[in-house]
N, C-alpha and C positions, 0 to 999 in steps of 0.2 A: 764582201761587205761584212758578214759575219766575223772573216778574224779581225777584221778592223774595230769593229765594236769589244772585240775579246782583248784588245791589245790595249784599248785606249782604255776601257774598263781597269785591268788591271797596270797600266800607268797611271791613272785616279789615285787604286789603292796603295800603292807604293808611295805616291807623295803624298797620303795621308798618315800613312805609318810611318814617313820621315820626319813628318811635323810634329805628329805628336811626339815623338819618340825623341827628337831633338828636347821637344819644351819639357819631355820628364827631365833628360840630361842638365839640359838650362838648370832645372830647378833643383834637380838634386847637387849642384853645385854649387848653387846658392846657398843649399843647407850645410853641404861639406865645409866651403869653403866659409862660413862662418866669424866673423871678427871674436870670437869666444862660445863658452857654452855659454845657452841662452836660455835662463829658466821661464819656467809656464809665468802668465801674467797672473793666475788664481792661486798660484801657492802659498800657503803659510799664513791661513786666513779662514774667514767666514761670510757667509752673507746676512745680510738685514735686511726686511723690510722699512722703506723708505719714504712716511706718508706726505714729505714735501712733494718729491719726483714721482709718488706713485710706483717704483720700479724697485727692482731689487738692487741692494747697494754692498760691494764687495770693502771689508772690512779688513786690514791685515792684521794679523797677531803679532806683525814685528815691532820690535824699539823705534823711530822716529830716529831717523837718519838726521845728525849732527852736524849739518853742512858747514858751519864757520869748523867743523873739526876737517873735514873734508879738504875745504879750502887749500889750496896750494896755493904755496906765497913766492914763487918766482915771478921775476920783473913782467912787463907787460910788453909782448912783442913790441918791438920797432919797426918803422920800415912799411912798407904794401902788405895790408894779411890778404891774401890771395884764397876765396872760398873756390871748392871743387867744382868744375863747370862741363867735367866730361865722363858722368856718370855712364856706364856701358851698360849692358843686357844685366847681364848677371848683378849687379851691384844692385838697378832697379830691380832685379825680383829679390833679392835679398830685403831690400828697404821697404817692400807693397807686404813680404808674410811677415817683417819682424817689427817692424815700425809705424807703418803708415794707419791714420786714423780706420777704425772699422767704420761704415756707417750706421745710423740707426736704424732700425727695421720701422717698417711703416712709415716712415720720411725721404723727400725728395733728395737725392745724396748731392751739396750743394758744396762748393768751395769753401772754406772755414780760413778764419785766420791759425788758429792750429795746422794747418794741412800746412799753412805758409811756412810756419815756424817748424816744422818735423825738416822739413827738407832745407832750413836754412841751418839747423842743428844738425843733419845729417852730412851736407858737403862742408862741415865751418873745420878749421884745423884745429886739432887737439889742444894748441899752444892758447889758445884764448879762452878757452870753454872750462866750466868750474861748476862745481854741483851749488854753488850762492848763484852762479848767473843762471843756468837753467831754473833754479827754483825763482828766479826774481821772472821769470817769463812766463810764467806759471801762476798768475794773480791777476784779482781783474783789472787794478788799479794801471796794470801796464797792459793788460789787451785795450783798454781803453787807450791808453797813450797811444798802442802801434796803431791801431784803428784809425784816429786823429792825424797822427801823422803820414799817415798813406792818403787819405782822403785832403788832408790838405797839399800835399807832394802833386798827388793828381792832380789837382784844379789849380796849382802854379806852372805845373807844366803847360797845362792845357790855357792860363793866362800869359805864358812867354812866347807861344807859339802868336798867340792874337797880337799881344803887342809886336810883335816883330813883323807880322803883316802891316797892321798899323804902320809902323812907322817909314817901312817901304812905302805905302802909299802915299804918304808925305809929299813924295817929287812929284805927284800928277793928280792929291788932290789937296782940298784947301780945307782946315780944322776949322769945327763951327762949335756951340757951343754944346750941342748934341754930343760932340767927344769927349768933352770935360764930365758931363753928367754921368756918362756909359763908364769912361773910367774909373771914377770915384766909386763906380758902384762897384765894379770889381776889387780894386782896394781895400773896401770895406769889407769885403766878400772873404779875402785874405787875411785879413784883421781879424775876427771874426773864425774863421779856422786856425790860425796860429795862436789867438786863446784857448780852443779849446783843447791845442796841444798843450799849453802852458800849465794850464790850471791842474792837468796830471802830473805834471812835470814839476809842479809845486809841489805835490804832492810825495812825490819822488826826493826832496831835496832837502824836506823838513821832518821826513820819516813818519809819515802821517798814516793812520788807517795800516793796511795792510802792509804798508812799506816800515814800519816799526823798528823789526831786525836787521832790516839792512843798511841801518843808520850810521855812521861813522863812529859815532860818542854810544852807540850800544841802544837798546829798547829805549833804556830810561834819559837818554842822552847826560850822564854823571860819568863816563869813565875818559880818559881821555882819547882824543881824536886819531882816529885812526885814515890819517891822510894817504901815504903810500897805498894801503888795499882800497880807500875808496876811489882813488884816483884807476886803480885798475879795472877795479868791478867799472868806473862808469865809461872808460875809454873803450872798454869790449862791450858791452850793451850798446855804446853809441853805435859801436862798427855791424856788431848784428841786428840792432834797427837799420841801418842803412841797407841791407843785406835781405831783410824783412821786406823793406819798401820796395825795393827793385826787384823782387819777388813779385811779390803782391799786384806791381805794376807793368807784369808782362814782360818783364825785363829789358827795359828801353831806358836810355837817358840814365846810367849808372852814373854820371860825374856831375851831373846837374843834382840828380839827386846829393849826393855825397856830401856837396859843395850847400846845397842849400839848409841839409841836415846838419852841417858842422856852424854853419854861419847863426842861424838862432838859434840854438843850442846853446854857440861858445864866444859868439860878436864875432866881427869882421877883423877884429884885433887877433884874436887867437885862434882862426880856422887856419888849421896846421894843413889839413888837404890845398889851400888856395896858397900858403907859403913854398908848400911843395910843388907844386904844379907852377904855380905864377900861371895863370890865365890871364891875370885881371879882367875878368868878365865885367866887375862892378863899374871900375872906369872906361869902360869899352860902351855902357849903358846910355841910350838916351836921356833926358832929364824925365820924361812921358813913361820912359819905362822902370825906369825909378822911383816916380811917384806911386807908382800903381806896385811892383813887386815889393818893394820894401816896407811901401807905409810912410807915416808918418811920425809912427809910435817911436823915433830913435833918439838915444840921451847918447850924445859925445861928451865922456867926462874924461877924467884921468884916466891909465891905463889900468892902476889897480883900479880902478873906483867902476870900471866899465861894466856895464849889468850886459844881459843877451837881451837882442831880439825879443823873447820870448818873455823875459822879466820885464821887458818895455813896456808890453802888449798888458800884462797885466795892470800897469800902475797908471795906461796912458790915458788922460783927457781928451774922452771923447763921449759922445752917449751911445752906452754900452744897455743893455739888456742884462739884469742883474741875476736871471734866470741864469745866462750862459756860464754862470760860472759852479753852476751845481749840477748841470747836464749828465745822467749817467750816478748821481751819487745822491741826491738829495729828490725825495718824491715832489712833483708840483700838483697841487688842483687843475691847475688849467695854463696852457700854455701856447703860445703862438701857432700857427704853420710852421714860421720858418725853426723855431725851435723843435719842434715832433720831428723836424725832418733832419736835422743835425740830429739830435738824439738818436733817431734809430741809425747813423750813421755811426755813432760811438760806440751803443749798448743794445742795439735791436738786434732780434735773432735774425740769422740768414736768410730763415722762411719768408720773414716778414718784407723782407730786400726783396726778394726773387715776387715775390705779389706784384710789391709796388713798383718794378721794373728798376731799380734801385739798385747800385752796389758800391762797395769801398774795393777799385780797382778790380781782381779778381774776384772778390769775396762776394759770395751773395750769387753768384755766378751758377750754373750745372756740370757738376766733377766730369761728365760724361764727352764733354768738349775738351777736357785737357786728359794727355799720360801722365805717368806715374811721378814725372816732374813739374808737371804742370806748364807743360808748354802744351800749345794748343793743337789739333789732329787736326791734318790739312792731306787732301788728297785719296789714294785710293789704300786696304789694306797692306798690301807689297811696303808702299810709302811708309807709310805708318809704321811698321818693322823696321826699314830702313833708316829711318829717322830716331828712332829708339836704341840701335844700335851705335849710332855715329854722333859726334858731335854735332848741333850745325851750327856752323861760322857765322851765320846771320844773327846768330839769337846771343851772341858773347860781346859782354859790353865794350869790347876793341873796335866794335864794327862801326865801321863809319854811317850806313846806313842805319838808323833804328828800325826793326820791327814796327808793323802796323798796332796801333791801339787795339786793343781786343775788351774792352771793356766801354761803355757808353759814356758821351758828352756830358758831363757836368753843369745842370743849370739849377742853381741855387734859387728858392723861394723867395718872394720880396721881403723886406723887414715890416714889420707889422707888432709896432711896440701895442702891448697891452698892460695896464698896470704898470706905469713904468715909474711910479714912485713908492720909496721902498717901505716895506711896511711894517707897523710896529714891530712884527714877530716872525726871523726866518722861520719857515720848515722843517721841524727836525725829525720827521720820519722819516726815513732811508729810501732809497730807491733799491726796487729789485735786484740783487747784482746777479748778473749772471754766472752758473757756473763754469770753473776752467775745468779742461780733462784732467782728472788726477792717474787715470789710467796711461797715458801720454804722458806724462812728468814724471810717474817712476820708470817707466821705459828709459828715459833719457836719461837717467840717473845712475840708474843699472847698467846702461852702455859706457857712460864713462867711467865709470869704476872698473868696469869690465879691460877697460882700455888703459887705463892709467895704473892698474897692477902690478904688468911687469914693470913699468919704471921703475914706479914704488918701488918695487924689490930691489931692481940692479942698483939704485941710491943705497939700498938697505947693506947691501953685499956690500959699495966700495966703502960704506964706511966703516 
């Protein structure tokens, strides 16, 4: 019995000396094997005391990176851009020490929409990625937009699942008026979130607030129009919004998404994914389910003349809450339920989500349920290695089966106009904005320069 205790004792130790001894190997391979030299994040700088955040705040002594110098002006892929879906061992520990968000000390470490964007930046193919579109992801005027647009992706998904029971039920039961009221509510529910995509997305198009520099005609909008690179900056932002959402959303329903991001966005005229595909999902529609996903809010004009979705939503007649359209930008005295609650939807911290049992898709969520990709941990340790190692086929949006929702039901607060006529004098004191990681945005910036080097050079050589 004693050698048996002395044998098993040291088979214990052996497979613990293998473990760890492998994970230095892992890691020191991560380090070797490196996409470049990778300098410290505090180099070439200072710190400050910071009496906003209270914290200390690191300073660089560098010149301010010239990103329209930056900019590369090759065409804009064609075709499927295909993001990396089978990140392996080593890749993920390379991504967790050189990339991936630190948390705050003294804070719950909670899912971020950042954590979304590291890893939607990390696997996206070089051929679309530009130091103007990293830095245009990197503001809050567009955390606010991805924010928006995942939270309303979410609760369209989770309105087509319903309508489509709906409308199976059809053949065995009988529509009372009780349907008509439940749907309009949803509808409205849609409307109402597709604004308050919109209203960043204005912002986005007219170069407003923080969106200045990335204006086609320049800050001051006097020089002339620079179509070809806007057309590019917005066709890649579109694709890594899409990219973002299907992230963010557990990674289910890639082509619903895709399809619904390009249609208000760009109308049903110019969603290049639905010319490509040909689904026609739209005419495959119920009339019931029609009313309810699309709205009401839609202008069929000429084809130039055709506005999106989205610009619909803004101009349509109907009674709208005049609040929703400063959400996130413009401070209020006092403001609804259902407003407080789309608000911290857009601009409320994580903490505040994870109180109120609350989140935008993953976001809001506890990091400690998902790995280092953010797919969710299922099963025993063994698993969970296993899983990390290997792709799985269930989680790639080819699968015919989607993935179980991993994020809670979506029920939206009743409307509860208050003050709803407008008043002498908008608001002009600001709403808090929040800040973006600036520490995460020279990372990103650093890596692609890092990357885009040697090209650089071999152009420099054949010319």
């Amino acid at each position: 019995m004693g050698m048996l205790i002395k044998l098993s004792s040291i088979s214990e130790c052996y497979n613990n000396y293998f473990k760890s001894n492998f994970t230095f190997r892992l890691t020191k391979m991560a380090d070797d094997e490196d996409e470049g030299s990778f300098g410290g994040m505090y180099e070439d700088g200072h710190w400050v005391w910071d009496e906003h955040t209270q914290a200390l705040l690191f300073v660089s002594d560098l010149p301010p990176v010239n990103i329209e110098a930056l900019q590369i002006t090759s065409k804009a892929p064609t075709g499927t851009i295909e993001f990396r879906d089978d990140i392996d061992l080593i890749e993920q520990l390379r991504y967790k020490r050189r990339y991936q968000r630190k948390p705050t000390p003294g804070k719950i470490d909670l899912v971020t929409l950042q954590d979304v964007k590291d890893i939607a930046l990390y696997t996206a193919p070089l051929s679309i990625l530009s130091p103007m579109l990293i830095d245009m992801l990197h503001l809050p005027t567009t955390e606010r937009f991805l924010r928006a647009l995942i939270f309303c992706c979410a609760y369209y998904l989770q309105i087509a699942e319903e309508m489509t029971t709906r409308i199976l039920d059809q053949a065995t039961k009988i529509r009372t008026k009780r349907c008509e009221v439940l749907e309009n509510q949803y509808r409205e529910n849609l409307s109402d979130l597709r604004l308050l995509v919109a209203k960043e997305y204005c912002i986005m198009l007219i170069g407003g607030g923080d969106m200045r520099k990335f204006h086609h005609m320049g800050k001051d909008k006097k020089r002339r129009s620079l179509s070809d690179k806007d057309a590019r900056l917005f066709e890649t932002f579109l694709r890594i919004s899409v990219q973002i959402v299907y992230l963010a959303l557990g990674r289910r329903n890639f082509h619903q998404i895709e399809l619904e991001c390009h249609r208000v966005m760009k109308s049903e005229i110019f969603n290049t994914v639905e010319h490509m595909s040909k689904t026609g999902y739209l005419s495959k529609m119920a009339p019931e389910e029609k009313n309810v996903l699309l709205g009401t809010c839609l202008s069929h004009d000429k084809k130039l003349n055709t506005k999106s979705p989205l610009m619909n939503e803004v101009f349509c007649h109907r009674p709208i809450d005049f609040r929703l359209m400063g959400l996130g930008v413009v401070k209020y005295k006092r403001i609804s339920t259902r407003l407080d609650y789309l608000y911290l939807i857009v601009a409320g911290p994580e903490e505040k989500l994870f109180e109120l049992n609350m989140s935008v898709g993953l976001i809001g969520l506890q990091r400690s349920l998902f790995d280092t990709m953010l797919r969710p941990i299922i099963g025993q340790p063994t698993e969970k290695s296993k899983a990390s190692v290997m792709s799985s086929k269930s989680m790639q949006r080819k699968s015919v089966q989607a993935p179980q929702r991993l994020y809670p039901e979506i029920s939206l607060p009743p409307k509860d106009f208050i003050d709803t006529d407008l008043p002498s004098a908008f608001p002009a004191k600001p709403a808090e904005v929040r800040p973006v990681s600036q520490s995460q945005l020279k990372r990103w910036q650093k890596r692609y320069i890092r990357l885009t080097k040697p090209a650089a050079a071999a152009r420099g050589t054949s010319t």
